[in-house]
C-alpha positions in Angstrom: 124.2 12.1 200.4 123.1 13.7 204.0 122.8 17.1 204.4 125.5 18.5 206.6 124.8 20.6 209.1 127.6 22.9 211.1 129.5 20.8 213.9 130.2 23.7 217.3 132.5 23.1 219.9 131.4 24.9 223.4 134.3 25.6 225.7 133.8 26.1 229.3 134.5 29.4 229.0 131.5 29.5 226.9 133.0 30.7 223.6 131.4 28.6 220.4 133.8 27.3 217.6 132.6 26.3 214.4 134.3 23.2 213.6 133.2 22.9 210.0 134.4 26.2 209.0 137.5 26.2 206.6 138.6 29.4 208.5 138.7 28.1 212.0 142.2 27.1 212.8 143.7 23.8 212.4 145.6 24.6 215.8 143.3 25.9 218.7 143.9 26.7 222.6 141.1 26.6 224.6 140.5 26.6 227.9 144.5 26.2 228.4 144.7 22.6 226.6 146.2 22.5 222.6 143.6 21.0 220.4 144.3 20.2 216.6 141.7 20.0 214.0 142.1 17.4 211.7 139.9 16.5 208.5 137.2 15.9 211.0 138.7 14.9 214.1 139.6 17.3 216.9 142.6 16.1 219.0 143.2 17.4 222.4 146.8 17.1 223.4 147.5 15.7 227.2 148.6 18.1 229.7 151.1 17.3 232.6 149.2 15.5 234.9 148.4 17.4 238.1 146.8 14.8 241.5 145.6 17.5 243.7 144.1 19.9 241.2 140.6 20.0 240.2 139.6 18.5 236.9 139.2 20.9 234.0 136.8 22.7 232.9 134.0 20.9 230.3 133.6 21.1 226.4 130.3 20.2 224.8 130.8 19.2 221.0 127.3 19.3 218.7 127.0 17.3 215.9 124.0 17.9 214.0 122.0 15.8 211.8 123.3 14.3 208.7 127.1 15.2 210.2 129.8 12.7 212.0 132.8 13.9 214.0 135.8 12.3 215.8 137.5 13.4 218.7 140.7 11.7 220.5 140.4 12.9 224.4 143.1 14.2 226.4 143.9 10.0 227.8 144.2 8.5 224.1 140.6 7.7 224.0 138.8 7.9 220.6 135.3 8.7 220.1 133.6 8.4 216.7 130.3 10.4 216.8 127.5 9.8 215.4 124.8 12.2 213.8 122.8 14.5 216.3 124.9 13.6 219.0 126.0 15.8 222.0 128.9 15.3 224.2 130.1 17.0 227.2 134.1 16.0 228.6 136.8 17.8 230.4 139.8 19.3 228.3 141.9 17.0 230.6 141.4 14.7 233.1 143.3 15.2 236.5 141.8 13.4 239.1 141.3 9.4 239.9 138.4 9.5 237.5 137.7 9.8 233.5 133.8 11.1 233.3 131.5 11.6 229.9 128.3 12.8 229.3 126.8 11.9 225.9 123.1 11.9 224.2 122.8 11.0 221.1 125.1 7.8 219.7 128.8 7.2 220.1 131.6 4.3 219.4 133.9 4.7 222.3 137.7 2.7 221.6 138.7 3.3 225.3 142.6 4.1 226.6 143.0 1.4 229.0 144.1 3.1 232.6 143.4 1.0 235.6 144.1 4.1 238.0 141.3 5.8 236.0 137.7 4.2 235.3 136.2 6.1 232.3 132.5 6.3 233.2 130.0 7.5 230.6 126.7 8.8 231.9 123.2 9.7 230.1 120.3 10.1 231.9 119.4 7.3 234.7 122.1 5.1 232.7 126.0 4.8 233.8 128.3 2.5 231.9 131.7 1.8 233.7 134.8 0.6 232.0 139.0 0.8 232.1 139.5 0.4 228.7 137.6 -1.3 225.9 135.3 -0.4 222.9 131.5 -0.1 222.9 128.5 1.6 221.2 126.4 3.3 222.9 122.9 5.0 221.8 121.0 7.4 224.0 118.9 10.1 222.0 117.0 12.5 223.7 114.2 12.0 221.5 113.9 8.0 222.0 112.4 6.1 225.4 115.3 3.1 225.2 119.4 3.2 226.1 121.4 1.0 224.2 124.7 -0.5 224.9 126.7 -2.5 223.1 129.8 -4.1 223.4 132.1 -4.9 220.9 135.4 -5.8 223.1 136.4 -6.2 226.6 133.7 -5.9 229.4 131.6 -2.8 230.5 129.4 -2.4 234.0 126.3 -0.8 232.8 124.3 0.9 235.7 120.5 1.5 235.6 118.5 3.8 238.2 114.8 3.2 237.8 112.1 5.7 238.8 112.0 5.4 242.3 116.1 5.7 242.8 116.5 1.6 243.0 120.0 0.8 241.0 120.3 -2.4 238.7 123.9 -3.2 237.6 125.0 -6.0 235.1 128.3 -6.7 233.3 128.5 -7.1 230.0 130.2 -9.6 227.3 131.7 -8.9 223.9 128.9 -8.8 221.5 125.9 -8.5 223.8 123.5 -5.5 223.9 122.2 -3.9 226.7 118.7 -1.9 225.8 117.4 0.0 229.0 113.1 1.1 228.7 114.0 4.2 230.5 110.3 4.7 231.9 110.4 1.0 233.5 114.1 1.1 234.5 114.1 -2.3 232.8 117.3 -4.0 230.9 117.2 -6.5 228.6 120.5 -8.3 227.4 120.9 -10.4 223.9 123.4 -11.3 222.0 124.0 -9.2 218.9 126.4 -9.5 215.2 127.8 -5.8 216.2 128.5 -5.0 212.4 124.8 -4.1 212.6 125.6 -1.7 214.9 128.6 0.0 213.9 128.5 0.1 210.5 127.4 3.9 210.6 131.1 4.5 211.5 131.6 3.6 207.6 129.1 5.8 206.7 126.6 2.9 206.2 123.0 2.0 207.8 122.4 -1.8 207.8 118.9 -3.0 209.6 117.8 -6.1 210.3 114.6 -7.4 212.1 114.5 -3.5 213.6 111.1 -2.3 213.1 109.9 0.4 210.7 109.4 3.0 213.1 113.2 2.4 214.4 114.2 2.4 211.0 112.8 5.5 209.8 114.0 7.0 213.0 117.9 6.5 211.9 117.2 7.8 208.6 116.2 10.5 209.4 119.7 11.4 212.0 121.9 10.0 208.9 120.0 12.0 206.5 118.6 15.1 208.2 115.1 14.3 207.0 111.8 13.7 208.9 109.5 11.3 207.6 
């Protein structure tokens, strides 16, 4: 069984929640927006949508080794995250544009809103969508971006070292890994049960190599090797 570790919420304000507490509150205002807690998902309710104002402020939620979270945004997207995984979103999104920030790993099961692209961003690496569901894998700790889509179609966006931008479109079922030090994308197709099945609380590998390996067991299980 993985060692849990304490899942924090950072609001823009820059007060820190701990989400694993049993005291915290099931029902939370912050930064203006209603959020409910939920047996480990933390629901953001949408606000009355406002054209000309400025989008809201950010939230950061940590989740540490050997610890998974869900969240449902402010549009109806859901986000399932994965162990030692950061992400950084606004408590509502009022302009023409949905916008992410995330390192770590993440299943995103976009809301689909053709007036609103949801854009994800990590490093050098953008991914692009209106509304589908992908994987995406992008720890601080690792040299390689991956992207995987599971249904609908995704842009991915690459900007190498010297600011030159590579953009492909992705397939249901292929995998986009980016070498972040050669700015370099390679595409195949994937079964994508291999990579979601740590939604379920499982690891399956297959023809990954043993460092990789040892590398996920060690997020799932809060252990180094």
């Amino acid at each position: 069984e993985p060692n849990r570790g304490t899942v924090r919420l950072t609001t823009a304000s820059g007060e820190v929640l701990n989400l694993s507490s049993e005291t915290t509150s099931d029902v939370l205002k912050v930064d203006g927006a209603k959020i409910v807690k939920d047996q480990g998902t933390l629901i953001y309710e949408k606000a009355p949508e406002k054209p000309q104002s400025e989008q809201s402020g950010y939230n950061k939620i940590e989740v540490p080794k050997g610890a998974e979270y869900r969240l449902v945004l402010s549009d109806g997207t859901r986000i399932w995250l994965n162990s030692d995984t950061r992400l950084s979103y606004p408590t509502n999104f009022e302009k023409n544009v949905r916008e992410v920030e995330i390192h770590g790993e993440a299943y995103f099961e976009v809301s689909h809103d053709t007036r609103k692209p949801f854009i994800v961003r990590t490093g050098e690496l953008t991914v692009t969508v209106l509304g589908t569901e992908f994987n995406m894998q992008a720890y601080a700790s690792e040299d390689q971006i991956s992207t995987t889509l599971v249904k609908g179609s995704v842009n991915v966006e690459v900007k190498n070292k010297i600011g030159k931008i590579y953009k492909w479109e992705l397939k249901p079922s292929e995998k986009a890994v980016c070498d972040i030090d050669e700015g370099k994308v390679l595409i195949t197709k994937v079964n994508t049960i291999y990579e979601t099945a740590w939604m379920e609380g499982k690891l399956m590998f297959k023809n990954m190599p043993l460092p990789q390996v040892l590398k996920r067991l060690s997020y799932f299980y809060n252990v180094k090797f």
